[in-house]
N, CA, C and O atoms as a Tinker XYZ file with bonds, in Angstrom:
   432  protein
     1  N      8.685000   -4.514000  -37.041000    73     2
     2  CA     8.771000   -3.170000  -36.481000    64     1     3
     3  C      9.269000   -3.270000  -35.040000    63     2     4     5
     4  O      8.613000   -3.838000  -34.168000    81     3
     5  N     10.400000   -2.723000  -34.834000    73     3     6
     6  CA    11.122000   -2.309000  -33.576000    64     5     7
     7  C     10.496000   -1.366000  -32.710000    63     6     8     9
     8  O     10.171000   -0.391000  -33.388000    81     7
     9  N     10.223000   -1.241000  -31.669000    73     7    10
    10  CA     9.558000   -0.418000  -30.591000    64     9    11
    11  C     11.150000    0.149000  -29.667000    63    10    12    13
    12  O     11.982000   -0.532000  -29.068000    81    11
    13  N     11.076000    1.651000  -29.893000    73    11    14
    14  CA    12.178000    1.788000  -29.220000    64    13    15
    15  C     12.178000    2.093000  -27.622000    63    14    16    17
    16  O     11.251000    2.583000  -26.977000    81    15
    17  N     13.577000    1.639000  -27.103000    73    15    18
    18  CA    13.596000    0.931000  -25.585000    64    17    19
    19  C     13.374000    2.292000  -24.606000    63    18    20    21
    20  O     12.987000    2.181000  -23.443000    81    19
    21  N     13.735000    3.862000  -25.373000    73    19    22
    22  CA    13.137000    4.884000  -24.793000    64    21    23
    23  C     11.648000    5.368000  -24.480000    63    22    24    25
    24  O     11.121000    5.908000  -23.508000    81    23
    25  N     11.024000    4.765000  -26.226000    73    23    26
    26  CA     9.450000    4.971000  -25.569000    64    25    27
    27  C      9.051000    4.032000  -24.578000    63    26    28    29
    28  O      8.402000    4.358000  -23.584000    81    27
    29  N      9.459000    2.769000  -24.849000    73    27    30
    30  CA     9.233000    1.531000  -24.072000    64    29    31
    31  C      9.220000    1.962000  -22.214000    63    30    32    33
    32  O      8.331000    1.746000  -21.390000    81    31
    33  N     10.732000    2.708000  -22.014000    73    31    34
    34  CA    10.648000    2.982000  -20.904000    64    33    35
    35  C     10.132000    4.107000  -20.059000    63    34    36    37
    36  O     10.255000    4.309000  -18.851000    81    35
    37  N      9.513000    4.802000  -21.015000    73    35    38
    38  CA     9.158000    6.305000  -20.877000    64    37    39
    39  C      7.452000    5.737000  -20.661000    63    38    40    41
    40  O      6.786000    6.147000  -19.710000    81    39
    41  N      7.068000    5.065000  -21.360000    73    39    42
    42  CA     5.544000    4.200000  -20.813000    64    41    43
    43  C      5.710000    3.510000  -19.586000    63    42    44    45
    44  O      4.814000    3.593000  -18.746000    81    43
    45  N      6.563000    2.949000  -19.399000    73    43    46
    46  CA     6.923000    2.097000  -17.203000    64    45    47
    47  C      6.459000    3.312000  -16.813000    63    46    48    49
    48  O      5.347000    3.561000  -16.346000    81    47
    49  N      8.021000    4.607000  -17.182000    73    47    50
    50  CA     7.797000    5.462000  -16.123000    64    49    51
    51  C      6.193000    6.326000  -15.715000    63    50    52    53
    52  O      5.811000    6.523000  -14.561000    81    51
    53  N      5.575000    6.667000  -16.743000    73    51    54
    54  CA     4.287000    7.044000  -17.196000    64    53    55
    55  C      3.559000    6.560000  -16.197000    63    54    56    57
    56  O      2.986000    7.268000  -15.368000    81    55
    57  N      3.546000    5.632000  -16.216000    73    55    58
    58  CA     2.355000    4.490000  -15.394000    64    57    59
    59  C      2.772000    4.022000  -14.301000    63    58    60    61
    60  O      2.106000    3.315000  -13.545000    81    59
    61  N      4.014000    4.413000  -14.115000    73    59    62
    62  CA     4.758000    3.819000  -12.382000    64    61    63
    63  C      4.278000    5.268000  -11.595000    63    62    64    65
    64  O      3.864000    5.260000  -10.436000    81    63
    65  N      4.384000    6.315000  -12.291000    73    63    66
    66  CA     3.561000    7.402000  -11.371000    64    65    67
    67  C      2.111000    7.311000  -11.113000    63    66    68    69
    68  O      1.743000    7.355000   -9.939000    81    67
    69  N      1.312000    7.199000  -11.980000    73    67    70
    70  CA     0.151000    6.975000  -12.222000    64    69    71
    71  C     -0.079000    5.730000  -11.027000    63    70    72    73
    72  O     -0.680000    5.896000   -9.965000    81    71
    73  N      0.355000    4.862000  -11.342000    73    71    74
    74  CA    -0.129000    3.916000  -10.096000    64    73    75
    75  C      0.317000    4.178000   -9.118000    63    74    76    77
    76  O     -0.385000    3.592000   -8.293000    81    75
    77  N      1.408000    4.940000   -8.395000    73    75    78
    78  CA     2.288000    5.120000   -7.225000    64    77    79
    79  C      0.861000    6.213000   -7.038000    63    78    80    81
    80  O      0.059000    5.874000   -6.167000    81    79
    81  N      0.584000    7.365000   -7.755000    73    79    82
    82  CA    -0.094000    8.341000   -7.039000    64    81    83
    83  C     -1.625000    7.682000   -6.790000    63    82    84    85
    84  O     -2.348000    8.187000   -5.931000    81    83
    85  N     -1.934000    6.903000   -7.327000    73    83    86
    86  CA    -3.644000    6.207000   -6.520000    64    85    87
    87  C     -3.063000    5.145000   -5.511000    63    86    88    89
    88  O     -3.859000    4.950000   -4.592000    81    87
    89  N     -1.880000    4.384000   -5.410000    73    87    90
    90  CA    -1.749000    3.888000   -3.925000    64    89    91
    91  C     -1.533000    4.365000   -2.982000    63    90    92    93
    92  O     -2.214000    4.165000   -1.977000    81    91
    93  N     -0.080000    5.475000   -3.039000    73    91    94
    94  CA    -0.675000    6.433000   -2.118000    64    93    95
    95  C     -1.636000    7.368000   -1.625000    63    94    96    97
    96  O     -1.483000    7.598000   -0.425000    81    95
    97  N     -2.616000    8.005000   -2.193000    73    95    98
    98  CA    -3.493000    8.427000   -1.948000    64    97    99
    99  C     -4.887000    7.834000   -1.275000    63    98   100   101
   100  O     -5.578000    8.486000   -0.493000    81    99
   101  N     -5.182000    6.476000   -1.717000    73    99   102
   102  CA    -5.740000    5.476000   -1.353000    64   101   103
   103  C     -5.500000    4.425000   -0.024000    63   102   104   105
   104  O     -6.229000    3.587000    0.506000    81   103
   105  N     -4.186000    4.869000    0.230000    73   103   106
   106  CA    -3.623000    4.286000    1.861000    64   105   107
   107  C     -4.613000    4.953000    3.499000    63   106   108   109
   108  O     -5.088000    6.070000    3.705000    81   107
   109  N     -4.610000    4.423000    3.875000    73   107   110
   110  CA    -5.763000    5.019000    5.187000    64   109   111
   111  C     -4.672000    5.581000    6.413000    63   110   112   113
   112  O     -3.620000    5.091000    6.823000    81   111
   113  N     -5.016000    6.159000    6.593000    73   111   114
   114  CA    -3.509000    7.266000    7.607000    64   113   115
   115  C     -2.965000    6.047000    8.932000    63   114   116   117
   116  O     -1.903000    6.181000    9.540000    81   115
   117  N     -3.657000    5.243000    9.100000    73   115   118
   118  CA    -3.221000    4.195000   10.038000    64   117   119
   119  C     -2.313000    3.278000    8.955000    63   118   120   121
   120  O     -2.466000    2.104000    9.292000    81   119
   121  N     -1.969000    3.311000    8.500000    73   119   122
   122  CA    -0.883000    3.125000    7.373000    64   121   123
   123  C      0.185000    3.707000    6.770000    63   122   124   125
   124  O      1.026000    3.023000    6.188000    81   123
   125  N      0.256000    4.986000    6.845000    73   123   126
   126  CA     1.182000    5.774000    6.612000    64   125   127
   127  C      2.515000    5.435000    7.013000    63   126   128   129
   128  O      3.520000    5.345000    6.309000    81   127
   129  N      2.395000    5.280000    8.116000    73   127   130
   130  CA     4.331000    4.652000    8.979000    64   129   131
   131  C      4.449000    3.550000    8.319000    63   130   132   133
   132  O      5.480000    3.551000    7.646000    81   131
   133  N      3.810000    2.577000    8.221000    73   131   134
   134  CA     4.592000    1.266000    7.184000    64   133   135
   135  C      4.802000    1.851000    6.092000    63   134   136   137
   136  O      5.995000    1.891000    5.792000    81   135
   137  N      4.050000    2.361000    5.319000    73   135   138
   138  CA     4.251000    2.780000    3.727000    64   137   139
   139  C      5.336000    3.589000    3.443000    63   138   140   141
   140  O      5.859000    3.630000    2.329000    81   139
   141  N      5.874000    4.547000    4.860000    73   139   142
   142  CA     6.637000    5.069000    4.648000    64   141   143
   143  C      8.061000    4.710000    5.098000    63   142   144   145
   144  O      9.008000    5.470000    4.899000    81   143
   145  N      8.195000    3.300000    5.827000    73   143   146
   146  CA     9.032000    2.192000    6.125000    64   145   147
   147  C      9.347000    1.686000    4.734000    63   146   148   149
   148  O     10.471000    1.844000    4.258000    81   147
   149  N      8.446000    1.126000    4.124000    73   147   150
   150  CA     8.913000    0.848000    2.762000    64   149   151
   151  C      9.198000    1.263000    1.281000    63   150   152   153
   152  O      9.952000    0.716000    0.476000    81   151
   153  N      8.313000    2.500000    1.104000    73   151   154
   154  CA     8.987000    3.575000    0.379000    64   153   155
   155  C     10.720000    3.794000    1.019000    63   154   156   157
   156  O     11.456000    3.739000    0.033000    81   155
   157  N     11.323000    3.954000    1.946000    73   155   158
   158  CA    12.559000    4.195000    2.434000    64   157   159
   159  C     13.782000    2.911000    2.262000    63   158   160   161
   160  O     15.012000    2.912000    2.199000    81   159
   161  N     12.700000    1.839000    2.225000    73   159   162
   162  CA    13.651000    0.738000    1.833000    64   161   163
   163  C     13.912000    0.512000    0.310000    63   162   164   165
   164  O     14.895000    0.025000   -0.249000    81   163
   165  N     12.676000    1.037000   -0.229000    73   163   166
   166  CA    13.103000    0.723000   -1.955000    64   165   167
   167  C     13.802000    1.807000   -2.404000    63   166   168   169
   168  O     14.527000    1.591000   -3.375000    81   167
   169  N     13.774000    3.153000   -1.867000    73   167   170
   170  CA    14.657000    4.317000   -1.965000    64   169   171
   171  C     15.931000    4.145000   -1.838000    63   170   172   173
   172  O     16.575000    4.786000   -2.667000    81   171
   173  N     16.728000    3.335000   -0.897000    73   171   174
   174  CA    17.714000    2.362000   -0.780000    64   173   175
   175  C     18.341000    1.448000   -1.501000    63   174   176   177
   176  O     19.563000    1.295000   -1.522000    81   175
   177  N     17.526000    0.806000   -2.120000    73   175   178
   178  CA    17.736000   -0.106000   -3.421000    64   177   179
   179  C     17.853000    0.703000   -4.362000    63   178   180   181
   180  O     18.225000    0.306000   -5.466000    81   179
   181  N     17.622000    1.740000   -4.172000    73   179   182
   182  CA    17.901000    3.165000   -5.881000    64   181   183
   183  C     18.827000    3.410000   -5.787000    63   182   184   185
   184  O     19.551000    3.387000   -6.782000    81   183
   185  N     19.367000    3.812000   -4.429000    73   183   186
   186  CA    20.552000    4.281000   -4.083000    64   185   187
   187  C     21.588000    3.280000   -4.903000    63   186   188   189
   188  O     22.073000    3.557000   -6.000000    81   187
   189  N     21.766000    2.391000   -4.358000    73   187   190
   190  CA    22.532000    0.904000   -4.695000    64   189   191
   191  C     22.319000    0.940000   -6.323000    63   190   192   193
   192  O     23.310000    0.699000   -7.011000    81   191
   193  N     21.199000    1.201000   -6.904000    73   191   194
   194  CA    21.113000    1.176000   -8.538000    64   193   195
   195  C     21.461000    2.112000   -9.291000    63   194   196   197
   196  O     21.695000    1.898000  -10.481000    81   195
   197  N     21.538000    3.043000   -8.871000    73   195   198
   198  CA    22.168000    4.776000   -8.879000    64   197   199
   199  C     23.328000    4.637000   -8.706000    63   198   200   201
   200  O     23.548000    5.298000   -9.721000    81   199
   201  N     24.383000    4.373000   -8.340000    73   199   202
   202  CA    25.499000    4.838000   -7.580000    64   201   203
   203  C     26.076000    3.155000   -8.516000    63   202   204   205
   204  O     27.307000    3.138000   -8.483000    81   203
   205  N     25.594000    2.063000   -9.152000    73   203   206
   206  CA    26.068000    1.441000  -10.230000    64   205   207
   207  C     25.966000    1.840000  -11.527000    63   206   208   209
   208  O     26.809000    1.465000  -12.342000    81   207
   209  N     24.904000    2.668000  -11.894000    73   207   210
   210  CA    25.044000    3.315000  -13.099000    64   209   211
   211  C     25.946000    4.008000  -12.943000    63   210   212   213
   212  O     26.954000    3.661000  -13.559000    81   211
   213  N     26.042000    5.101000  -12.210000    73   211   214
   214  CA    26.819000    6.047000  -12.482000    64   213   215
   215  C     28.277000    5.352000  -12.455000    63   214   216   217
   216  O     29.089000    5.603000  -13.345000    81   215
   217  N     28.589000    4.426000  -11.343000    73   215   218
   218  CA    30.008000    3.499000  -11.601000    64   217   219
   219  C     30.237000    2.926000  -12.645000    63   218   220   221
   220  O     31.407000    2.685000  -12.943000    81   219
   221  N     29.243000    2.572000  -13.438000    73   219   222
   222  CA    29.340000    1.610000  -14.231000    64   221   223
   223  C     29.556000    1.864000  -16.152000    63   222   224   225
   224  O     30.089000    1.168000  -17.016000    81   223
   225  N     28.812000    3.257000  -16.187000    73   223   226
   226  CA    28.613000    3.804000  -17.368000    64   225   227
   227  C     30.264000    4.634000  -17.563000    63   226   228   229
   228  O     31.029000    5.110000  -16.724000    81   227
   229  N     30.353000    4.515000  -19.255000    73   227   230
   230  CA    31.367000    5.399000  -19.784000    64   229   231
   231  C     31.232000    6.947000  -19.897000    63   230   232   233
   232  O     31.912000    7.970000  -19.982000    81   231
   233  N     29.632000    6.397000  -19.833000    73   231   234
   234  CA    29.490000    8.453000  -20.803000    64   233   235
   235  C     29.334000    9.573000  -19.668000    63   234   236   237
   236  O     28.612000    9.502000  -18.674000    81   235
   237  N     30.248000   10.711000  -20.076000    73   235   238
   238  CA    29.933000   11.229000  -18.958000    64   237   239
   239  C     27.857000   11.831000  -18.315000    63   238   240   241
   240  O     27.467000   12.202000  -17.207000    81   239
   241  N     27.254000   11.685000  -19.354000    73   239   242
   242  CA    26.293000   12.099000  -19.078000    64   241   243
   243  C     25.642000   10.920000  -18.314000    63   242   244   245
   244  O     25.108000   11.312000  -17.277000    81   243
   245  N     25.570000   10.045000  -18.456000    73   243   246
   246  CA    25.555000    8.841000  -17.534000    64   245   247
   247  C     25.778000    9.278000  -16.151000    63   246   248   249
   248  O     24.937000    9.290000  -15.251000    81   247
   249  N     27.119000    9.666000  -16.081000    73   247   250
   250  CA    27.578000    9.020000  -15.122000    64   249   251
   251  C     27.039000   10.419000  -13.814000    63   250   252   253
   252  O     27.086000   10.387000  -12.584000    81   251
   253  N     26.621000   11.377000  -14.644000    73   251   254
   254  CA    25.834000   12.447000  -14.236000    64   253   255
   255  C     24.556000   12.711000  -13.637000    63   254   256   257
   256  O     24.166000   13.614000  -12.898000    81   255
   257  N     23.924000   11.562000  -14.205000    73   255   258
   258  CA    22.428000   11.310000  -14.123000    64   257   259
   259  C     22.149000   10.312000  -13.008000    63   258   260   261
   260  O     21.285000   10.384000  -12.134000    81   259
   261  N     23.298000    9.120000  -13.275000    73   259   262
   262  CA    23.629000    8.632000  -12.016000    64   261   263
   263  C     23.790000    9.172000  -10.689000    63   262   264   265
   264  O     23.292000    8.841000   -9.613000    81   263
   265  N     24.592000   10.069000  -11.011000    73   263   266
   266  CA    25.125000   10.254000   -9.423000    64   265   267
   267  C     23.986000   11.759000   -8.841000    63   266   268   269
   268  O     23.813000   12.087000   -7.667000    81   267
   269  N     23.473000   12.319000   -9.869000    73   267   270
   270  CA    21.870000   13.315000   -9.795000    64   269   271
   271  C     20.702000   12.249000   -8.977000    63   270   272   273
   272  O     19.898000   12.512000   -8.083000    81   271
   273  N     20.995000   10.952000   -9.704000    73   271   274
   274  CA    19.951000    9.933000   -9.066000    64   273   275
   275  C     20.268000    9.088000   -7.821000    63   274   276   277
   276  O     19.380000    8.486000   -7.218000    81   275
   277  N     21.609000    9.061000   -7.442000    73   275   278
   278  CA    22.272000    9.105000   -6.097000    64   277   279
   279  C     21.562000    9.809000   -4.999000    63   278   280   281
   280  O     20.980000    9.390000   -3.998000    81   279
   281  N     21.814000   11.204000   -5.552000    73   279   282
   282  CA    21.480000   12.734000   -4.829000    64   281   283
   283  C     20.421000   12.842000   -4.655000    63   282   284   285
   284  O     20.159000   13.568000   -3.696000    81   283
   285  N     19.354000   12.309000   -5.319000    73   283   286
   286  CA    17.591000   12.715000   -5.345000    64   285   287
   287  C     17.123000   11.647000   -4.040000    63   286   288   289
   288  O     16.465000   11.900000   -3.031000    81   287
   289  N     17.875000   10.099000   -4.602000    73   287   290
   290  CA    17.479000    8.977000   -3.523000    64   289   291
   291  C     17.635000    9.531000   -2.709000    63   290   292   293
   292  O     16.712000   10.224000   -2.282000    81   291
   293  N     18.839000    9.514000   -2.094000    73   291   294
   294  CA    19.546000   10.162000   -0.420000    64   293   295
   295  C     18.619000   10.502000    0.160000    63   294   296   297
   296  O     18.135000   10.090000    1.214000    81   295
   297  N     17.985000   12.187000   -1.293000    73   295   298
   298  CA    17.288000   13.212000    0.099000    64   297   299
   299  C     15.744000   12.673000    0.406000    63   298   300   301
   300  O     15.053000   13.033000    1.359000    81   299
   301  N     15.298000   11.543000   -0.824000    73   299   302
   302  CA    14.025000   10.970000   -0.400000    64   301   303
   303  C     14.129000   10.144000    1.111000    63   302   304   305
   304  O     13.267000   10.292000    1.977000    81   303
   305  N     15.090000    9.429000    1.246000    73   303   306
   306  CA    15.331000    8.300000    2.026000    64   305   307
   307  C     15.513000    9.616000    3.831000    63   306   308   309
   308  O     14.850000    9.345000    4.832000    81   307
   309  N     16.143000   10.430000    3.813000    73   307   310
   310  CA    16.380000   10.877000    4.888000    64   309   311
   311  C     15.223000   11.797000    5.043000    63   310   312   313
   312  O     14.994000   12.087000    6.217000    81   311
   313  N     14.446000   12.323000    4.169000    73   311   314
   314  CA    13.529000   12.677000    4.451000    64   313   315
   315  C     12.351000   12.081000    4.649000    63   314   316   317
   316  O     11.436000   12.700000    5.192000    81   315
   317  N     12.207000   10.760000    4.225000    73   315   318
   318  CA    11.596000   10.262000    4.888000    64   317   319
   319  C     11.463000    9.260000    6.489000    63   318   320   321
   320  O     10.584000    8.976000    7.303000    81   319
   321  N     13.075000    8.963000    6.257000    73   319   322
   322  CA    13.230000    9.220000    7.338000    64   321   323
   323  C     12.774000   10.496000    8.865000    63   322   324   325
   324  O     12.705000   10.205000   10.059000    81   323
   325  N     12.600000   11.527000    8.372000    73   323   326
   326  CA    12.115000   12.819000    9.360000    64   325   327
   327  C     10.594000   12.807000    9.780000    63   326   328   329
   328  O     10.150000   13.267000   10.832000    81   327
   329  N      9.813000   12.149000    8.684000    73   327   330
   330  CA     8.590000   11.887000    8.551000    64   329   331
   331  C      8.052000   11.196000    9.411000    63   330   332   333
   332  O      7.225000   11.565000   10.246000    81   331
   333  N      8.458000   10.241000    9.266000    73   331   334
   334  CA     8.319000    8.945000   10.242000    64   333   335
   335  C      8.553000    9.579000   11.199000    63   334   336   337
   336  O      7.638000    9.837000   11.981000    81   335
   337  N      9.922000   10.046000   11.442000    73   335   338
   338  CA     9.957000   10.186000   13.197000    64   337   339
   339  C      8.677000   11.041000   13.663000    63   338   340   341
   340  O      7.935000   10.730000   14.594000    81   339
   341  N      8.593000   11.830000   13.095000    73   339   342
   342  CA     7.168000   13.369000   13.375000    64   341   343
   343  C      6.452000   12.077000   13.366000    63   342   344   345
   344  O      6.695000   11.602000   14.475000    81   343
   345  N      5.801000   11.360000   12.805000    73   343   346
   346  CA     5.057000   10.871000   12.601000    64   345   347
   347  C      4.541000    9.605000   13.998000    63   346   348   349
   348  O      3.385000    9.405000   14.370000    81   347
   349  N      5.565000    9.056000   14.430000    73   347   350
   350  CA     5.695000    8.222000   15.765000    64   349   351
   351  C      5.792000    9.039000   16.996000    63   350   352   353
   352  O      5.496000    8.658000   18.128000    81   351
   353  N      6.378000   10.560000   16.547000    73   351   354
   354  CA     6.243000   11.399000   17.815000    64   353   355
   355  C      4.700000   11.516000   18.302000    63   354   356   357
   356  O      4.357000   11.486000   19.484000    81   355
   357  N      3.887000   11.645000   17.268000    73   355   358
   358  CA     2.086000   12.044000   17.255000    64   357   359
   359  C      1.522000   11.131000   18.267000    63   358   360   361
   360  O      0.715000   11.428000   19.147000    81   359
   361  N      2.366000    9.293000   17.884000    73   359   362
   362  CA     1.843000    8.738000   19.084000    64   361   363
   363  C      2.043000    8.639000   20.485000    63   362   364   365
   364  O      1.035000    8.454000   21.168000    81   363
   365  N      3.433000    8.750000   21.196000    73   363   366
   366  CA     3.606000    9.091000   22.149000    64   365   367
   367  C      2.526000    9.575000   23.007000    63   366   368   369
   368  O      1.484000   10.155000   22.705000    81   367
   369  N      3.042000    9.179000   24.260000    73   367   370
   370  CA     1.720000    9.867000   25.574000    64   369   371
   371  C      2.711000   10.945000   25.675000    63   370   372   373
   372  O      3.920000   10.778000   25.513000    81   371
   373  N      2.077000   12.181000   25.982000    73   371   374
   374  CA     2.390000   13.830000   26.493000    64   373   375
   375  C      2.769000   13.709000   28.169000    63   374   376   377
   376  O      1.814000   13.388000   28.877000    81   375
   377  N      3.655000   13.864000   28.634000    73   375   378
   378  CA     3.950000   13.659000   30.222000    64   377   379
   379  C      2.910000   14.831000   30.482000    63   378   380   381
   380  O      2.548000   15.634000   29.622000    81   379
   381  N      2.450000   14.797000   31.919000    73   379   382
   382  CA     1.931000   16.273000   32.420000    64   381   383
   383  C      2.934000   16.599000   33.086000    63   382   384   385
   384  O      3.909000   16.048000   33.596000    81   383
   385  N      2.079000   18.627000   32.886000    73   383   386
   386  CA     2.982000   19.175000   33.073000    64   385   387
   387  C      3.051000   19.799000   34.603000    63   386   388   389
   388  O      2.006000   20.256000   35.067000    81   387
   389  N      4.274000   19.827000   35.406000    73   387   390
   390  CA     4.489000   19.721000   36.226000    64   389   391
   391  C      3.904000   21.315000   37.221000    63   390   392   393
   392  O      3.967000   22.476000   36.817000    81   391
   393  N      3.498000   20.941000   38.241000    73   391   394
   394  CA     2.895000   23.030000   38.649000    64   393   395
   395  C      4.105000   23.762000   39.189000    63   394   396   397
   396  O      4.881000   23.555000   40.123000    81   395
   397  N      3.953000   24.898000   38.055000    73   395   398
   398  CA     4.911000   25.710000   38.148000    64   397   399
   399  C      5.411000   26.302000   39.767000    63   398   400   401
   400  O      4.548000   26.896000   40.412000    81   399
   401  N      6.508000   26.162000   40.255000    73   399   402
   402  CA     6.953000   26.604000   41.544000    64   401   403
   403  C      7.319000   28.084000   41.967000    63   402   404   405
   404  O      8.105000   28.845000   41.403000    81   403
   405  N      6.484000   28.327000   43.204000    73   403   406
   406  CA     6.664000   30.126000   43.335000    64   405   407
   407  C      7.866000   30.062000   43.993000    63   406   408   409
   408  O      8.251000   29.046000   44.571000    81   407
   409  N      8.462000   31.059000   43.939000    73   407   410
   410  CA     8.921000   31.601000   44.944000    64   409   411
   411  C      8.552000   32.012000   46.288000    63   410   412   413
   412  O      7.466000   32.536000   46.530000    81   411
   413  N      9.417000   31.786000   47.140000    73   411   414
   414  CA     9.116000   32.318000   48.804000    64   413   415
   415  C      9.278000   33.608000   48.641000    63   414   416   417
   416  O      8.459000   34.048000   49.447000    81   415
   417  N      9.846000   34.643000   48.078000    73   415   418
   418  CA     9.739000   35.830000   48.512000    64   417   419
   419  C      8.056000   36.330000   47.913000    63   418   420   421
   420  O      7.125000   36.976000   48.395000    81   419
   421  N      8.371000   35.474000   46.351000    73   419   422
   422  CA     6.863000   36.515000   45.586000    64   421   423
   423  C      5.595000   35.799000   46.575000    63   422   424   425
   424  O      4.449000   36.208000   46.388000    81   423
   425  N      5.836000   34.764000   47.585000    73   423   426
   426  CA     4.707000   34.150000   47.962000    64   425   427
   427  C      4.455000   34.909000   49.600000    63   426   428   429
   428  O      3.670000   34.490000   50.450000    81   427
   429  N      5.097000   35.766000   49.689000    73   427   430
   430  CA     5.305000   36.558000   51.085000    64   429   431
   431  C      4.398000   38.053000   50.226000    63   430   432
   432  O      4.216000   39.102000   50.844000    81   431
């Protein structure tokens, strides 16, 4: 008996969410900026795996799904990219703020 390579892969995907959503959730917020350093790098490597399917396949529906999975990476990767930055802005020191200067006439 043959096990076909759709259910086969439709169980990865199943369980690649399933475990992705208890590691992230389970990460402690002093962690977040790495996790989201490397979520952005493997988003990258999709890109690169995306953008060969879609090169690589005959069918046009392929080559559709590919380049849909191009399009999805991208906006993960730059959006997480935005994240991060908000996210490193939080640490920054706040300059103070400087005392506002009167005027000589309103101070007459």
């Amino acid at each position: 008996m043959e096990v076909s390579h759709t259910l086969t892969n439709l169980i990865i995907f199943v369980l690649a969410i399933y475990v992705g959503y208890h590691v992230v959730w389970t990460v402690t917020p002093a962690l977040h900026t790495p996790l989201m350093a490397v979520t952005n790098a493997i988003s990258a490597i999709i890109i690169v795996g995306a953008m060969l399917a879609a090169g690589l396949t005959e069918g046009a529906l392929a080559q559709v799904m590919g380049t849909l999975a191009v399009a999805l990476a991208a906006v993960n990767v730059f959006g997480g990219f935005l994240v991060t930055q908000r996210m490193l802005e939080m640490f920054k020191k706040k300059e103070p703020k400087a005392p506002a200067k009167t005027d000589s006439k309103e101070a007459q």
